[in-house]
C-alpha positions in Angstrom: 25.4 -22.7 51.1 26.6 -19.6 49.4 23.7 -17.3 48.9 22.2 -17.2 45.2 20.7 -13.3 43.8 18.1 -13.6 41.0 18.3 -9.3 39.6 15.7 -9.2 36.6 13.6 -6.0 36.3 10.5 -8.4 35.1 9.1 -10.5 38.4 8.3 -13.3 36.1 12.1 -14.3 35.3 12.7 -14.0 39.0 9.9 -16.1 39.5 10.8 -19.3 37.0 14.4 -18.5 38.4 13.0 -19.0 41.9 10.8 -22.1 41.4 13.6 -23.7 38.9 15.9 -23.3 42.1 13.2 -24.5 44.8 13.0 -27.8 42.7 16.6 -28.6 42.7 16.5 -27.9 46.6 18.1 -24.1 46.4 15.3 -22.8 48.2 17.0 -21.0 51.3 19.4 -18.0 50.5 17.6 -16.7 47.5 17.1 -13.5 47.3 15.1 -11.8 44.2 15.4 -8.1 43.0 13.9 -6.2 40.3 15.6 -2.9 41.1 19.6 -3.6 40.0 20.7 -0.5 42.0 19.3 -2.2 44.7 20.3 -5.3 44.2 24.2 -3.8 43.8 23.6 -2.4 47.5 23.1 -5.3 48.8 25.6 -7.5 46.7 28.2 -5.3 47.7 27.8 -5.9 50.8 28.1 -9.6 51.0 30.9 -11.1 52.0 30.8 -14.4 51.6 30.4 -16.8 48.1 27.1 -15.6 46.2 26.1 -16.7 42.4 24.2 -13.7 40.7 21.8 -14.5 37.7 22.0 -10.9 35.7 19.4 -9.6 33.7 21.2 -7.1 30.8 18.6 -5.3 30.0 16.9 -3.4 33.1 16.3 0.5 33.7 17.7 2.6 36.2 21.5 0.5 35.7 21.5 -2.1 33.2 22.9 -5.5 33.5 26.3 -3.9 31.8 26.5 -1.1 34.3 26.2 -3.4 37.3 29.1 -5.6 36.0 31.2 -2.4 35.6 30.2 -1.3 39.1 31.6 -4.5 40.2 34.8 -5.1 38.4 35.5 -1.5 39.3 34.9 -2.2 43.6 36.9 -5.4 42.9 33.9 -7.9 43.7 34.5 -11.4 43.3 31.1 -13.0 42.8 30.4 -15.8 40.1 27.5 -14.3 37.8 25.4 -15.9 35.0 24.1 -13.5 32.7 20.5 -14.5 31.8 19.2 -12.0 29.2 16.5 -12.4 26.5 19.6 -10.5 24.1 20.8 -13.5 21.4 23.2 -11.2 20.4 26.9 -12.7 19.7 28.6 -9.3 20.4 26.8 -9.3 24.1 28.3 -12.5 24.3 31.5 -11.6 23.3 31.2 -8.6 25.7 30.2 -10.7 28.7 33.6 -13.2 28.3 35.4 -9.6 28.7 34.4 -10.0 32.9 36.4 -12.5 34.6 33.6 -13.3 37.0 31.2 -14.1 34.5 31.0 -18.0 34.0 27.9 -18.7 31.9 25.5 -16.9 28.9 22.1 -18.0 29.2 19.5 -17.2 27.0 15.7 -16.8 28.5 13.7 -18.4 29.0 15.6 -20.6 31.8 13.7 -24.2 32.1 14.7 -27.1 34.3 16.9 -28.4 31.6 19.0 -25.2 30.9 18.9 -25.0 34.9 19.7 -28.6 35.4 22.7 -28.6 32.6 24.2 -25.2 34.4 23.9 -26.5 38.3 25.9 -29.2 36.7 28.3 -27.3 35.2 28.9 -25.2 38.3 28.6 -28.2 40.4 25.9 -27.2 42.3 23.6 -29.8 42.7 24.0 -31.9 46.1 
């Protein structure tokens, strides 16, 4: 199973994100940051399939920086940005990123979940 990186700066969206994926049987190869530089370290260095669910905003490098920092080292990983932001130009922004396949607005439930696993055919 490809591995699956919740980056949020608040531990509460991790957490939902991580229950949410325990109850649809995701529970191994989950890993949760709250520090984006961090997270980018370790994302980096991955080399097989990953998903990433993106916070926007965070300190230290915001969700926008960490897709830069990607698309400029040429990482290929499938990210869902998953931001509190209801703003239409973020949404514009976020099509500009080849890797990123979904916008979800917080706060993620099981159905938002349930619709996107779906959609990315990742339910068994």
């Amino acid at each position: 199973m490809s591995k699956i990186y919740l980056i949020d700066d608040q531990p509460i969206g991790n957490f939902i994100a991580k229950k949410l994926l325990e109850i649809e049987g995701f529970e191994e190869n989950v890993h949760d940051f709250t520090n984006p530089v961090e997270a980018f370290e370790i994302v980096k260095t991955e080399k097989g399939t990953a998903l990433i669910f993106l916070d926007l905003n965070m300190p230290q490098m915001n969700g926008w920086q960490f897709l830069d920092q990607m698309q400029l080292i040429g990482l290929d990983k499938k990210v869902i940005i998953l931001t509190s932001s209801t703003s239409e130009l973020d949404r514009q922004k976020a099509r500009e990123y080849p890797f990123v396949v979904d916008f979800v607005i917080k706060p993620l439930n099981r159905q938002k979940f349930t619709e996107l696993a779906t959609h990315l055919n990742l339910l068994k």
